[in-house]
DSSP file (Angstrom, degrees, kcal/mol; ACC not computed):
  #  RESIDUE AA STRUCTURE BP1 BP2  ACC     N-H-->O    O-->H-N    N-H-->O    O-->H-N    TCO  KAPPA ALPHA  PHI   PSI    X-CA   Y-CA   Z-CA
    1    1 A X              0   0    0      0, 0.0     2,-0.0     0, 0.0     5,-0.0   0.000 360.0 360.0 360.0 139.6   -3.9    1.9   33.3
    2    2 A X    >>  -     0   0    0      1,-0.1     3,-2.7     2,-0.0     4,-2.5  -0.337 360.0-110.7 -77.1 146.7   -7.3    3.3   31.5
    3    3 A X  H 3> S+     0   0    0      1,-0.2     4,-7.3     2,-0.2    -1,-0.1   0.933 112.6  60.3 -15.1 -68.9   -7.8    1.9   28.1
    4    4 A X  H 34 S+     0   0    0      1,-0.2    -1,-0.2     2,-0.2     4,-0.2   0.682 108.0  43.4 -60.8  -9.5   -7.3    4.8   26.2
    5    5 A X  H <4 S+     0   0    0     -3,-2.7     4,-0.3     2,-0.1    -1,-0.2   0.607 113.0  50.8-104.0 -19.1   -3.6    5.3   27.5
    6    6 A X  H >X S+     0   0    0     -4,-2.5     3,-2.0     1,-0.2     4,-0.5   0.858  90.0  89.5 -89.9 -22.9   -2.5    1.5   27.2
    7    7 A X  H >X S+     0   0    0     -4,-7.3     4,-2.9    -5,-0.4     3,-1.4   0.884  85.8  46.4 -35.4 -51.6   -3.9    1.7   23.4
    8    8 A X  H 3> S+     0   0    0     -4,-0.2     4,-0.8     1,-0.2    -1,-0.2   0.648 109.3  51.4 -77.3  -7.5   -0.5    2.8   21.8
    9    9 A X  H <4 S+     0   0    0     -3,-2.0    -1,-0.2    -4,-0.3    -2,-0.1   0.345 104.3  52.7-132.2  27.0    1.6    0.6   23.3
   10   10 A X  H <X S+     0   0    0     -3,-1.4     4,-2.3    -4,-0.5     3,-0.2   0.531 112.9  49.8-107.3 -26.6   -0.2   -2.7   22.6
   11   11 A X  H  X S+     0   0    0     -4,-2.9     4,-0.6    -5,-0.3    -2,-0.2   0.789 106.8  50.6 -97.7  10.1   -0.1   -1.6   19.3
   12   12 A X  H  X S+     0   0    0     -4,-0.8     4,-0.6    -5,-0.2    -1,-0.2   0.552 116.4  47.7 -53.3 -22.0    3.5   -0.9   19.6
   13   13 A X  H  > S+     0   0    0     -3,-0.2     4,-1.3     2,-0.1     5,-0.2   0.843 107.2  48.8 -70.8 -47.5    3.6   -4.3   20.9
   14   14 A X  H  < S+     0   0    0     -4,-2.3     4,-0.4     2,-0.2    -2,-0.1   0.532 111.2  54.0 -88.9 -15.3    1.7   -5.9   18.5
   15   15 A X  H  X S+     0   0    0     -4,-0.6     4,-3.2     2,-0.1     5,-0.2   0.894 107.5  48.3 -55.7 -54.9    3.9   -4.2   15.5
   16   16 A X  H  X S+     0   0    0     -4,-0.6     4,-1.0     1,-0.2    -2,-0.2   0.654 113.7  50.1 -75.0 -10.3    7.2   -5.2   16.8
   17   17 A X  H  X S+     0   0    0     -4,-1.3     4,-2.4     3,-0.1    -1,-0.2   0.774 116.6  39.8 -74.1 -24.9    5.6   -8.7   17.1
   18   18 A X  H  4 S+     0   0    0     -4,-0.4    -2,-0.2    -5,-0.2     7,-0.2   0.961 117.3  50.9 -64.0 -53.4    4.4   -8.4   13.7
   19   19 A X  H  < S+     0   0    0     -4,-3.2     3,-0.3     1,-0.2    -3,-0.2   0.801 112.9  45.7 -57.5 -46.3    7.8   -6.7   12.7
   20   20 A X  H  < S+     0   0    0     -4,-1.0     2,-1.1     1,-0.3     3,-0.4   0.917 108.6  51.4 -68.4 -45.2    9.9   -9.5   14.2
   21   21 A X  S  < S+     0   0    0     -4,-2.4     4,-0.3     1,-0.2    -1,-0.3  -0.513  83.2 109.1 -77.2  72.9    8.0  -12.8   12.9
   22   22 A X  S    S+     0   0    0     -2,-1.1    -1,-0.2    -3,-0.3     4,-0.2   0.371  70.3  50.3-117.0  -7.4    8.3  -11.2    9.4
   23   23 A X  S    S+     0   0    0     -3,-0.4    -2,-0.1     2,-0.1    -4,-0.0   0.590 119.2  44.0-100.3 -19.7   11.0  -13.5    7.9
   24   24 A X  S >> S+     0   0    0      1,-0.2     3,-0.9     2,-0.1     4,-0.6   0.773 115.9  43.8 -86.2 -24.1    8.4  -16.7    9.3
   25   25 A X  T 34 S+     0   0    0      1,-0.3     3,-0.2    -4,-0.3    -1,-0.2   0.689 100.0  66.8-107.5   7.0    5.3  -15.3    8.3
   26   26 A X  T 34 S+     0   0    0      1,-0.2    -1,-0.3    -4,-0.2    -2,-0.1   0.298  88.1  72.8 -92.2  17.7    6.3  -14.0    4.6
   27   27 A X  T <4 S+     0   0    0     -3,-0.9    -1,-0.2     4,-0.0    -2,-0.2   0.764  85.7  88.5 -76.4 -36.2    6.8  -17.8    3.6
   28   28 A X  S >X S-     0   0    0     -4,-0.6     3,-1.0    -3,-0.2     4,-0.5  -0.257  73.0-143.2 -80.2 144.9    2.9  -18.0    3.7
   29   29 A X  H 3> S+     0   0    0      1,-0.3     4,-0.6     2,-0.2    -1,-0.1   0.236  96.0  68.8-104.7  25.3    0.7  -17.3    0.8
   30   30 A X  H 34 S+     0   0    0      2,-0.2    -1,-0.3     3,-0.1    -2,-0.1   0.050 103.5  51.1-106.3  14.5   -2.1  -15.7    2.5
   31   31 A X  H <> S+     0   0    0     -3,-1.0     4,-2.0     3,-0.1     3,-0.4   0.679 111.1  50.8-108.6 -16.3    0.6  -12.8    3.1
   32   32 A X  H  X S+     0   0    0     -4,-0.5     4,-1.2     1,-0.2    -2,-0.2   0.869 114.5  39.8 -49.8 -66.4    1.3  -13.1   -1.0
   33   33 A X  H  < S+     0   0    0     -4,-0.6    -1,-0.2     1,-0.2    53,-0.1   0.402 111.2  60.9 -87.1  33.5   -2.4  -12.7   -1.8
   34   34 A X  H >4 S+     0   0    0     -3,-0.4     3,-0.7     2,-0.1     4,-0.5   0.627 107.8  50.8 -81.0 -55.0   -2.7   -9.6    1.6
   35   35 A X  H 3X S+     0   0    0     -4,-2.0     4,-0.6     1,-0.3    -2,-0.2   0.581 100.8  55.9 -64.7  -0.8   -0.1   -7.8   -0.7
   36   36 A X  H 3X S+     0   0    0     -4,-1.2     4,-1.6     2,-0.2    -1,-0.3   0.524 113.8  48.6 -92.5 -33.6   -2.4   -8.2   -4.1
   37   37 A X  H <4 S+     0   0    0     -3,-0.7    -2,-0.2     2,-0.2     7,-0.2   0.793 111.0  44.1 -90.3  -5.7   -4.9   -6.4   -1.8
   38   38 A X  H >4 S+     0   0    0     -4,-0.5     3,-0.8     2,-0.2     4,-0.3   0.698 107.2  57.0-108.9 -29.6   -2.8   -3.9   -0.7
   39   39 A X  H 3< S+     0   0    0     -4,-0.6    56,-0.6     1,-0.3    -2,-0.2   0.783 115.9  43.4 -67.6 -31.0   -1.5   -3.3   -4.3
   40   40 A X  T 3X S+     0   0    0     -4,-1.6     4,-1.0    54,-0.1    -1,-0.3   0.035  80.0 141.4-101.5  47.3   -5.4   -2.8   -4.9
   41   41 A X  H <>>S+     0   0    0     -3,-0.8     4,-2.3     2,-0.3     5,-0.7   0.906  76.2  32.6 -84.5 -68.9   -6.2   -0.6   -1.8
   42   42 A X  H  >5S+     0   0    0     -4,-0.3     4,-2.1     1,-0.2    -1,-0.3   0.996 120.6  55.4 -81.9 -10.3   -8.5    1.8   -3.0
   43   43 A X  H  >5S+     0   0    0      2,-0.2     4,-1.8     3,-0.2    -2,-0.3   0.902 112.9  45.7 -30.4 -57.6  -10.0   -0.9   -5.6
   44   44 A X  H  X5S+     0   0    0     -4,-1.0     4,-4.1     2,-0.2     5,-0.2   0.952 107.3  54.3 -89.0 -59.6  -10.5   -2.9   -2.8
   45   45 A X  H  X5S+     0   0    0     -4,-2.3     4,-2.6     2,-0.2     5,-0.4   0.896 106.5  53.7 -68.9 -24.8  -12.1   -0.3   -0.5
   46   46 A X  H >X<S+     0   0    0     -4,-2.1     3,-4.1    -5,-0.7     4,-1.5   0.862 103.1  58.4 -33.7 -94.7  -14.6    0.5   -3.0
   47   47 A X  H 3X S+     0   0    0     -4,-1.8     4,-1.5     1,-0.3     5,-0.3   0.687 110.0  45.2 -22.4 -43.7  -15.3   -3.2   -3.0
   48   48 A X  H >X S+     0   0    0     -4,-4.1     4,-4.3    -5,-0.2     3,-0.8   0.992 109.8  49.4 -55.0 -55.2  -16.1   -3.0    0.5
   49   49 A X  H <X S+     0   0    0     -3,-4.1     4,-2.8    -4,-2.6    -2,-0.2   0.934 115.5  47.2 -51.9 -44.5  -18.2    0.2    0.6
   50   50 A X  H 3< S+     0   0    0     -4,-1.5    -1,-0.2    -5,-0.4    -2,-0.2   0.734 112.2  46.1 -78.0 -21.7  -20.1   -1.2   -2.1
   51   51 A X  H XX S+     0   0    0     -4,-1.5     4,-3.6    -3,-0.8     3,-1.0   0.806 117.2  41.9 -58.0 -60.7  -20.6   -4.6   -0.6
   52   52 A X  H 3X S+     0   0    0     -4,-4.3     4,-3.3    -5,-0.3     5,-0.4   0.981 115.1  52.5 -76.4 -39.0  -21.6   -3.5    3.1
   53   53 A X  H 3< S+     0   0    0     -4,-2.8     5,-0.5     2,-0.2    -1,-0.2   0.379 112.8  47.2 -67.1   2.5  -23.9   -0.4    1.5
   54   54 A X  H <4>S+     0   0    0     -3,-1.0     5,-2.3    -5,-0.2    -1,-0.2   0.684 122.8  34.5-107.6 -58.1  -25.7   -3.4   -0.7
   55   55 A X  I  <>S+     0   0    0     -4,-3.6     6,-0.9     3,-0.1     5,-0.6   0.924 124.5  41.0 -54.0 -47.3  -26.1   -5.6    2.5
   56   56 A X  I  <5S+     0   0    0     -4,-3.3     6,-2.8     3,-0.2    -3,-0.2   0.720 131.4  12.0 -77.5 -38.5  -26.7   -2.8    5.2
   57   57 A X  I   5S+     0   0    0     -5,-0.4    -3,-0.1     4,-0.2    -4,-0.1   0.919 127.0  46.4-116.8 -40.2  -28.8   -0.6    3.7
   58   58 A X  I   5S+     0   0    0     -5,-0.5    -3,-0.1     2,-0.1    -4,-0.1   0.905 123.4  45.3 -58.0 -53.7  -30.5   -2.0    0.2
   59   59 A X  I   <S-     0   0    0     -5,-2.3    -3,-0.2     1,-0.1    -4,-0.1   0.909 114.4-123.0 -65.0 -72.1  -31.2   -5.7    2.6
   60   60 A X  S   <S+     0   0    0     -5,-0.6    -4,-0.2    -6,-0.1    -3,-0.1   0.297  72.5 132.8 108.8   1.3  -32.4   -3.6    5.2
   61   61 A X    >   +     0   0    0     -6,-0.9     3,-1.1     2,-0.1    -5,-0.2   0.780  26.4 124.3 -64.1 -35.0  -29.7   -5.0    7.9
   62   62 A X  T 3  S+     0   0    0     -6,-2.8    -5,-0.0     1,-0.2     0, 0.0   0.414  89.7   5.1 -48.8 151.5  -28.5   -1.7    9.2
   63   63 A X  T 3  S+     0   0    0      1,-0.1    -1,-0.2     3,-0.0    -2,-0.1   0.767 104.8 112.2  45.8  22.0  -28.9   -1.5   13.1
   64   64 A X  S <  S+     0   0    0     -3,-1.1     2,-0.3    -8,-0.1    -2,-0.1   0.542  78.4  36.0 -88.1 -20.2  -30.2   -5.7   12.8
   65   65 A X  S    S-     0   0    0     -4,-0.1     2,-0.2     5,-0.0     3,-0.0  -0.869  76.5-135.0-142.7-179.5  -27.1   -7.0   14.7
   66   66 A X     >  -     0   0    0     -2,-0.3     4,-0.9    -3,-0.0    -2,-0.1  -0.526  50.9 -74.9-114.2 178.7  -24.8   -5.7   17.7
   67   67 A X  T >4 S+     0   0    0      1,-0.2     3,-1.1    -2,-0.2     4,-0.2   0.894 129.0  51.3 -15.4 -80.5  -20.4   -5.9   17.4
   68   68 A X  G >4 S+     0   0    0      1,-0.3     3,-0.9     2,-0.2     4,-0.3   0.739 107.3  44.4 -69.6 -25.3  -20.1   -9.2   17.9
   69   69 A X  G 34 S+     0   0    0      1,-0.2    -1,-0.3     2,-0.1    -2,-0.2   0.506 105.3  65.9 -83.6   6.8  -22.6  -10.8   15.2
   70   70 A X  G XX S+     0   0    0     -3,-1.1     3,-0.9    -4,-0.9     4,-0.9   0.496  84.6  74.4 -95.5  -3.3  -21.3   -8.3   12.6
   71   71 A X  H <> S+     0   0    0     -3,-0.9     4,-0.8    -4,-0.2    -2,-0.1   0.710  93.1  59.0 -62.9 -31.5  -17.7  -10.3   12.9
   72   72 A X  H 34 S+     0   0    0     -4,-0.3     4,-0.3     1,-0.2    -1,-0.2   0.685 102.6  44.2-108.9  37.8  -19.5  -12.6   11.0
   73   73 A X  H <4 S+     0   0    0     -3,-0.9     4,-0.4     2,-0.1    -2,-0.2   0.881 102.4  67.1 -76.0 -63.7  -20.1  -10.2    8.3
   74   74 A X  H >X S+     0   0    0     -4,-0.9     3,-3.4     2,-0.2     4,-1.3   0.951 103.2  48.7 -84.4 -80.6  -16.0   -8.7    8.2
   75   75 A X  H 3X S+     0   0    0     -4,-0.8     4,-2.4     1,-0.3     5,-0.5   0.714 110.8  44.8 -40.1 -66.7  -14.5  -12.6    6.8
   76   76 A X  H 34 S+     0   0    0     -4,-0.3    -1,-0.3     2,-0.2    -2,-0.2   0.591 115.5  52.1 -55.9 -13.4  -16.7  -13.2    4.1
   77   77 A X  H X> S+     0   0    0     -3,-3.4     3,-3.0    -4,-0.4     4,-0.6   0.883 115.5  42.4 -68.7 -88.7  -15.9   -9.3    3.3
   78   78 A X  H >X S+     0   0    0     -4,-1.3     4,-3.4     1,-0.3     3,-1.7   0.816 109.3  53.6 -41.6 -61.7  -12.4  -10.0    3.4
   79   79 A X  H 3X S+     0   0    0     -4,-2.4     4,-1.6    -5,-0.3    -1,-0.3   0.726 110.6  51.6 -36.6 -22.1  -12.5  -13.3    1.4
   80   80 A X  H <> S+     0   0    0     -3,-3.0     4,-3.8    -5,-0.5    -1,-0.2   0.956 109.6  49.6 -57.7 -50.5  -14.3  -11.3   -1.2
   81   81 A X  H <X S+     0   0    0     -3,-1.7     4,-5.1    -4,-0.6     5,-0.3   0.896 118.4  34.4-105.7 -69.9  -11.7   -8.9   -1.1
   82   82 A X  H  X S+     0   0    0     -4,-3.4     4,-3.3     2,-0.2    -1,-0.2   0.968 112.6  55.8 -38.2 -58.5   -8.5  -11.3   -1.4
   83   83 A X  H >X S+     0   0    0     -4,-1.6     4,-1.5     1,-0.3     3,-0.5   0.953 117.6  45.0 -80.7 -60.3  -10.1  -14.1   -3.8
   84   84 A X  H 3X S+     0   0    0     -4,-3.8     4,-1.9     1,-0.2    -1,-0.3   0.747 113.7  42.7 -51.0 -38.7  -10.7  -10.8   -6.1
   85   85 A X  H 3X S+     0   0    0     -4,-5.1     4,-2.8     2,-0.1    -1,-0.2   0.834 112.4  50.6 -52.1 -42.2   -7.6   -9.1   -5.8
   86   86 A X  H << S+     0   0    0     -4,-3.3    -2,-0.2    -3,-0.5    -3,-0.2   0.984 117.5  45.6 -58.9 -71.6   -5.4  -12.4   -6.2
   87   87 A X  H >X S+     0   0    0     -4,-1.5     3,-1.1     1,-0.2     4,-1.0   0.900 115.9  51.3 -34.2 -51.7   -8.1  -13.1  -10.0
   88   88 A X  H >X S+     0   0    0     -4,-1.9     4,-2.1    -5,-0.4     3,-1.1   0.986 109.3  44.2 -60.1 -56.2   -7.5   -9.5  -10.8
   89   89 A X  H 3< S+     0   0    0     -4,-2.8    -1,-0.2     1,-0.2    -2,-0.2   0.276  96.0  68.0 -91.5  35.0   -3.9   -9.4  -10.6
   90   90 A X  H <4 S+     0   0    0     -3,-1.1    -1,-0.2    -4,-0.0    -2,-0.2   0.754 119.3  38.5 -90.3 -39.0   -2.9  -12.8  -12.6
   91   91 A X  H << S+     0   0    0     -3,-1.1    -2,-0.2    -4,-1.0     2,-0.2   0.939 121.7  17.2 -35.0 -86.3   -4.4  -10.4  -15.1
   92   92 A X     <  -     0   0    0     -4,-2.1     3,-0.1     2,-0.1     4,-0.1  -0.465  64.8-123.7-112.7 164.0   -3.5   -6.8  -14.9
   93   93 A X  S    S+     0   0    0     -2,-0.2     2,-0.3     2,-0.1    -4,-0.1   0.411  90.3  22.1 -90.7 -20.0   -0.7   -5.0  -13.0
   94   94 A X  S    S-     0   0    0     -6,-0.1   -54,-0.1   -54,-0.0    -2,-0.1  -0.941  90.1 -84.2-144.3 177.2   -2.9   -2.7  -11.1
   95   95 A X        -     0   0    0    -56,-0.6    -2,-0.1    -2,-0.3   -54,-0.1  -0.154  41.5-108.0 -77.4 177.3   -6.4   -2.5   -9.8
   96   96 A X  S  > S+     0   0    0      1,-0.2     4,-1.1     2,-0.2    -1,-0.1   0.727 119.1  35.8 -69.6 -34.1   -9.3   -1.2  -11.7
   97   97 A X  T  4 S+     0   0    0      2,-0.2    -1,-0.2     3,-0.2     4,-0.1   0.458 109.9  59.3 -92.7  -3.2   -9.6    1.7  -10.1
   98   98 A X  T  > S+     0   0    0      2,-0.2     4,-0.5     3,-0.1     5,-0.2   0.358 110.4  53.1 -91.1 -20.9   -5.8    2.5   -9.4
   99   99 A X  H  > S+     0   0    0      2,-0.2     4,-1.5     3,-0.2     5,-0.3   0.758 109.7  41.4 -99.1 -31.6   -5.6    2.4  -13.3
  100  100 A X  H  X S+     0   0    0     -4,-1.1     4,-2.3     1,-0.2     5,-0.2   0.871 117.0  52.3 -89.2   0.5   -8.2    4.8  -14.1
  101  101 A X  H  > S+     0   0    0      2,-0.2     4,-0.8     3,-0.1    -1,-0.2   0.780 107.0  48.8 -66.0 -30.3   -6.8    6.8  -11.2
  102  102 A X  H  X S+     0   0    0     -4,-0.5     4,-1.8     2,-0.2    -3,-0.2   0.953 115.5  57.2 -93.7 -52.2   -3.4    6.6  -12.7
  103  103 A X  H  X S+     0   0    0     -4,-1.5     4,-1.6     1,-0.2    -2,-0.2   0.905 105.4  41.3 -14.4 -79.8   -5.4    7.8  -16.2
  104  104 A X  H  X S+     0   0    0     -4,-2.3     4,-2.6    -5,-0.3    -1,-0.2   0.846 107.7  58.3 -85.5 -10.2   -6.6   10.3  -15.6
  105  105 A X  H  X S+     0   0    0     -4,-0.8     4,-1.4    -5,-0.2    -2,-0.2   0.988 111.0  58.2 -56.8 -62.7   -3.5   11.9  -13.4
  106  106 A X  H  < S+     0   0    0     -4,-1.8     8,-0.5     1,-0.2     7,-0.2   0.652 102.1  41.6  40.7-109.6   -2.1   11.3  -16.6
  107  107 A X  H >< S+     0   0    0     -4,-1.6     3,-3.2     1,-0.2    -1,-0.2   0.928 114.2  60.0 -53.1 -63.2   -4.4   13.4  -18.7
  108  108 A X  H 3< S+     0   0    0     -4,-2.6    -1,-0.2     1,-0.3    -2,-0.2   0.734 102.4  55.3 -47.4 -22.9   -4.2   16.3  -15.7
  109  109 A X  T 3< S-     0   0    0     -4,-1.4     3,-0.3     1,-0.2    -1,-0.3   0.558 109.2-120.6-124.7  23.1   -0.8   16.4  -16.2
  110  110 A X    <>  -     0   0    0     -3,-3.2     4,-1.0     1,-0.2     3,-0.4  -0.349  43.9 -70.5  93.3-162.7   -0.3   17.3  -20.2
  111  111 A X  T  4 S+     0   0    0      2,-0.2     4,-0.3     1,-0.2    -1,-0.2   0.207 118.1  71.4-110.0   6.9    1.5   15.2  -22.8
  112  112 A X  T  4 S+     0   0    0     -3,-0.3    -1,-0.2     3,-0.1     4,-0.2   0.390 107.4  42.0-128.5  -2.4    5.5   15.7  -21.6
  113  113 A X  T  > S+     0   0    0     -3,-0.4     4,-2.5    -7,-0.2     3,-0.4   0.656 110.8  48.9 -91.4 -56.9    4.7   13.5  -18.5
  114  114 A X  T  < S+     0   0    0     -4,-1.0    -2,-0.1    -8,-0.5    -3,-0.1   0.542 114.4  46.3 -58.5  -0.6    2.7   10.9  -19.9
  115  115 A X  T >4 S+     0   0    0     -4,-0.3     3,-0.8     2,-0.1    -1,-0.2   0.805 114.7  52.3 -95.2 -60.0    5.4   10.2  -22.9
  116  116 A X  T 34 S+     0   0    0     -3,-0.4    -2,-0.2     1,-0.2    -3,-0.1   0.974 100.7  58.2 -56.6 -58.5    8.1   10.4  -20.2
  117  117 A X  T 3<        0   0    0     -4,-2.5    -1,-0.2     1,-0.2    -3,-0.1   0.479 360.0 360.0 -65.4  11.7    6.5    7.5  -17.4
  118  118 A X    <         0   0    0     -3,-0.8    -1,-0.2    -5,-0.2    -2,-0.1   0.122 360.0 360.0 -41.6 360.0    6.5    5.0  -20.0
């Protein structure tokens, strides 16, 4: 079967393995500090952008390494990504940028919602 047709149903496989070990693998606390990144999401993808656009283009790396030597780019990304989200939210209840997001919706949406979502 050509790639492009077997794609959806290995990752239909690879949900419903995800989806079944789900009572073993939420005991672990690297799935605790995934959800602190997913609780900052666009916080977090900033952090990214702004990370790989500081390496890639400011360093001068862009077009310097092929697929596989940029894997070892994507952990140290990700560790960034965690070990900040995990810091942030011992802190705060939401990211930095999911709170001035939440702000200024807020503001957009007059004084008789923002009195009420309190």
């Amino acid at each position: 079967m050509p790639r492009e047709l077997s794609a959806p149903f290995q990752a239909i496989g690879y949900a419903s393995l995800f989806y079944g070990f789900w009572p073993q693998l939420s005991r672990f606390k690297l799935v605790l500090a995934i959800a602190c990144v997913g609780r900052m999401a666009l916080t977090n993808y900033l952090l990214q952008t702004l990370i790989c656009t500081t390496l890639f283009y400011h360093l001068s790396l862009f077009m310097q390494f092929d697929r596989l030597e940029l894997l070892a780019f994507v952990i140290p990304v990700w560790l960034a990504n965690i070990f900040f989200s995990v810091i942030w939210l011992r802190y705060f209840r939401q990211g930095p940028v999911e709170w001035l997001w939440r702000q200024l919706t807020l503001r957009a949406a007059g004084p008789t919602i923002s009195k009420t979502s309190r």
